[in-house]
C-alpha positions as CSV (number, residue, x, y, z in Angstrom):
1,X,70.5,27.0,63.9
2,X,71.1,29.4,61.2
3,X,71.4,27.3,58.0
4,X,74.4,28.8,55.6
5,X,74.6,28.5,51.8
6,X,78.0,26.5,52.8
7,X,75.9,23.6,54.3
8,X,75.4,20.9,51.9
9,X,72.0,20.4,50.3
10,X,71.9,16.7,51.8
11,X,72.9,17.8,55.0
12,X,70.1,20.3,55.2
13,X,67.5,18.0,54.3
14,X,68.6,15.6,57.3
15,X,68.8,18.8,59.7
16,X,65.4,19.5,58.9
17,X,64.4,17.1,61.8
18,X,64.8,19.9,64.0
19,X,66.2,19.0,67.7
20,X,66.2,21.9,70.5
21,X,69.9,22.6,70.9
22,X,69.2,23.6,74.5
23,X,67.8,20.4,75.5
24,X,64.4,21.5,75.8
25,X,63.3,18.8,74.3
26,X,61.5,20.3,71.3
27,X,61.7,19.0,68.2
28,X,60.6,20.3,64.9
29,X,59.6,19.1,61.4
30,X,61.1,21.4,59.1
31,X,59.2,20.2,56.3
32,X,56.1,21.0,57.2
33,X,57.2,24.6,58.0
34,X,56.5,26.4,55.1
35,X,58.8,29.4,54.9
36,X,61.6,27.0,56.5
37,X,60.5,24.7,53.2
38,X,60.5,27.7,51.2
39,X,63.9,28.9,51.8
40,X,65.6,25.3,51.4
41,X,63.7,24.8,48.3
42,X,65.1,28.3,46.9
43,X,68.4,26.4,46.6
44,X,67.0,24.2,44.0
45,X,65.1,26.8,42.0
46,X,62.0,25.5,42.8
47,X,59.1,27.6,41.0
48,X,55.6,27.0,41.8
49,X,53.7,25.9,45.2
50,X,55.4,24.1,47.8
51,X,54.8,20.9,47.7
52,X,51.9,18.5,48.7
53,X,52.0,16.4,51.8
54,X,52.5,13.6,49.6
55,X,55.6,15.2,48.0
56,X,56.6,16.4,51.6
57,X,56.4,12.5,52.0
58,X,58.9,11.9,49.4
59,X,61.3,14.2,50.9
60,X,60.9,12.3,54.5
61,X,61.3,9.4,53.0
62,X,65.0,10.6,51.6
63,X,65.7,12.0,54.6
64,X,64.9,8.6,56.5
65,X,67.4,7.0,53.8
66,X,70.0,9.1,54.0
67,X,70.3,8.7,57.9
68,X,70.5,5.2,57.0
69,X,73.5,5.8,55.1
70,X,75.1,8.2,57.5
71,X,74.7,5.9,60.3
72,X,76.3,2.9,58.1
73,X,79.2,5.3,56.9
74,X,79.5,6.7,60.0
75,X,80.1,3.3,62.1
76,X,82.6,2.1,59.4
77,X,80.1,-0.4,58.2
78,X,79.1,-1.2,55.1
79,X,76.1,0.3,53.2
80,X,73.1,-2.0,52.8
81,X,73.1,-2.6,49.2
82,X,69.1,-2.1,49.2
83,X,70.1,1.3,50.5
84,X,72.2,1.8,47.4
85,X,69.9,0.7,45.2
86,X,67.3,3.0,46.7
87,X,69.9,5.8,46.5
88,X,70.4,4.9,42.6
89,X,66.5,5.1,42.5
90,X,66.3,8.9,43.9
91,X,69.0,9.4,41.5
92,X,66.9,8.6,38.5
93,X,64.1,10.6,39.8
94,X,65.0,13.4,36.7
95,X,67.1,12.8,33.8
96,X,70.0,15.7,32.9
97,X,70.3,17.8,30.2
98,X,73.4,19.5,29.2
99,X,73.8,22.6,28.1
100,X,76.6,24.7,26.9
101,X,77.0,28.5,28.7
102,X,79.6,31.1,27.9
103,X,81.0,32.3,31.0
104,X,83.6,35.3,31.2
105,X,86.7,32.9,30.3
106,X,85.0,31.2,27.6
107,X,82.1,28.5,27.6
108,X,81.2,25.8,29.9
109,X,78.5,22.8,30.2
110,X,75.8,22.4,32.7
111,X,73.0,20.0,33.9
112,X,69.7,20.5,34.7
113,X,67.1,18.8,35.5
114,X,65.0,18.0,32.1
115,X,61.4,17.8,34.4
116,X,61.1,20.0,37.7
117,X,58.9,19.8,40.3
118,X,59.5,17.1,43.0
119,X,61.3,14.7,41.1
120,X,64.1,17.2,40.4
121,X,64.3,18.3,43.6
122,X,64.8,14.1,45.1
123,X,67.3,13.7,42.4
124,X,69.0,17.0,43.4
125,X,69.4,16.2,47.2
126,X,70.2,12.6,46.0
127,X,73.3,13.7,44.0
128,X,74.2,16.2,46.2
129,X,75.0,13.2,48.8
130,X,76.3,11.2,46.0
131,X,79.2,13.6,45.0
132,X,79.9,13.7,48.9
133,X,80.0,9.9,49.2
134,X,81.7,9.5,45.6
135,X,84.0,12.7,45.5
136,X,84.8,13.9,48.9
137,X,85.3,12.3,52.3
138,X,82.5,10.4,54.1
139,X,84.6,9.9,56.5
140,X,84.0,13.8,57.4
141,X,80.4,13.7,58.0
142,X,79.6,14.5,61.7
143,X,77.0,14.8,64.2
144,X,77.3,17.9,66.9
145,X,79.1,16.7,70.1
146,X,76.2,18.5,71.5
147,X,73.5,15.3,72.6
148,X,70.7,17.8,72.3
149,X,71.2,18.8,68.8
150,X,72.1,15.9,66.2
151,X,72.8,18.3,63.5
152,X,74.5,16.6,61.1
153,X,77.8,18.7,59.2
154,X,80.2,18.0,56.9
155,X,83.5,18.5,58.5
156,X,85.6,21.1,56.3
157,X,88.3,21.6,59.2
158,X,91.6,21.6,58.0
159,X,93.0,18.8,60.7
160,X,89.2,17.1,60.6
161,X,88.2,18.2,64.5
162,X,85.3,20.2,64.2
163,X,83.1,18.9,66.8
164,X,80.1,21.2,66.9
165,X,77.7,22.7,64.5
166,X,78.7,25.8,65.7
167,X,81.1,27.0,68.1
168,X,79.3,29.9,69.0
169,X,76.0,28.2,70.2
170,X,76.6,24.4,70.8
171,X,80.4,24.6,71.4
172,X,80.3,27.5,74.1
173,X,76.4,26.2,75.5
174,X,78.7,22.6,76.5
175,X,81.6,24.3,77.5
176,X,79.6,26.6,79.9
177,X,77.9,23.8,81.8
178,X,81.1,21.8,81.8
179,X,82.6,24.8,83.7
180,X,79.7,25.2,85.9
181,X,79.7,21.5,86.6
182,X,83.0,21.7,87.5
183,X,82.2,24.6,89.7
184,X,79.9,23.0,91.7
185,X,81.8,19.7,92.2
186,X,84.6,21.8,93.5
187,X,82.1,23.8,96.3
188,X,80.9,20.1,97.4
189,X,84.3,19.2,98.5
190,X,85.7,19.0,102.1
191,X,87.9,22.2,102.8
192,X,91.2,20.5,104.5
């Protein structure tokens, strides 16, 4: 899967438990693949080395969170409040400044991060999930109809019915063997 600057940060991070869309099988752990790590972390302005396999374990330990929370908001449960509380903790990871900018139709304010490094970049996937759960719709959080994948998307549909990650792979992959499926049942039948 091609990941888009469109994808939420939060959603990236739980994608980067890689699943074989073709139901190979494979799986792969994003985090430890360093340009995949590279590229995701570009998002955040990350300067420096990529992080340490301890950091790395920070980041899976987010990402195990997060599921939790998806799952949860997802079934139309309700969140554990230790989960909350843990979410409120990655939240705290790096305290805000603001800063005032000019832009072209006059002057705006803007957070960052006050320390960088791995502590930012926790607090940064944490409230980017935050602002999804507090300001848009959790209810549009989904997981591709294809069983192979699991990639987890944020469903920005109009009438709320995306079902794939992407149409062009997953979406036409299932609809191809449905078809051939199909096909075949049809040649097993008795000709009258």
């Amino acid at each position: 899967m091609v990941i888009t600057m469109s994808d939420p940060l939060w959603a990236d991070l739980l994608n980067s438990d890689w699943h074989d869309h073709l139901g190979s099988g494979r799986r792969e752990e994003r985090l430890e693949n360093d340009a995949w790590l590279s590229a995701f972390l570009a998002r955040m302005a990350w300067k420096g080395p990529l992080p340490s396999a301890r950091e790395r374990g920070r980041l899976r330990r987010l990402r195990v969170l997060l599921c939790r929370i998806v799952e949860a908001v997802r079934a139309g449960g309700r969140v554990d409040a230790k989960d909350i509380a843990l979410l409120n903790g990655a939240l705290a990871e790096s305290p805000l400044a603001r800063r005032i900018e000019r832009t072209r139709g006059g002057w705006s304010i803007t957070t960052a991060p006050v320390s960088g490094g791995i502590d930012g970049v926790v607090a940064e996937l944490a409230s980017s999930f935050a602002s999804m759960l507090a300001d848009g719709d959790p209810s549009r959080i989904r997981i591709c109809a294809n069983r192979d994948c699991n990639w987890v998307f944020y469903d920005w549909s109009r009438n709320r019915t995306r079902r794939w990650c992407n149409a062009a792979e997953c979406g036409n992959l299932i609809k191809v063997r449905r078809f051939r499926e199909r096909h075949r049942a049809r040649r097993k039948l008795p000709v009258r």
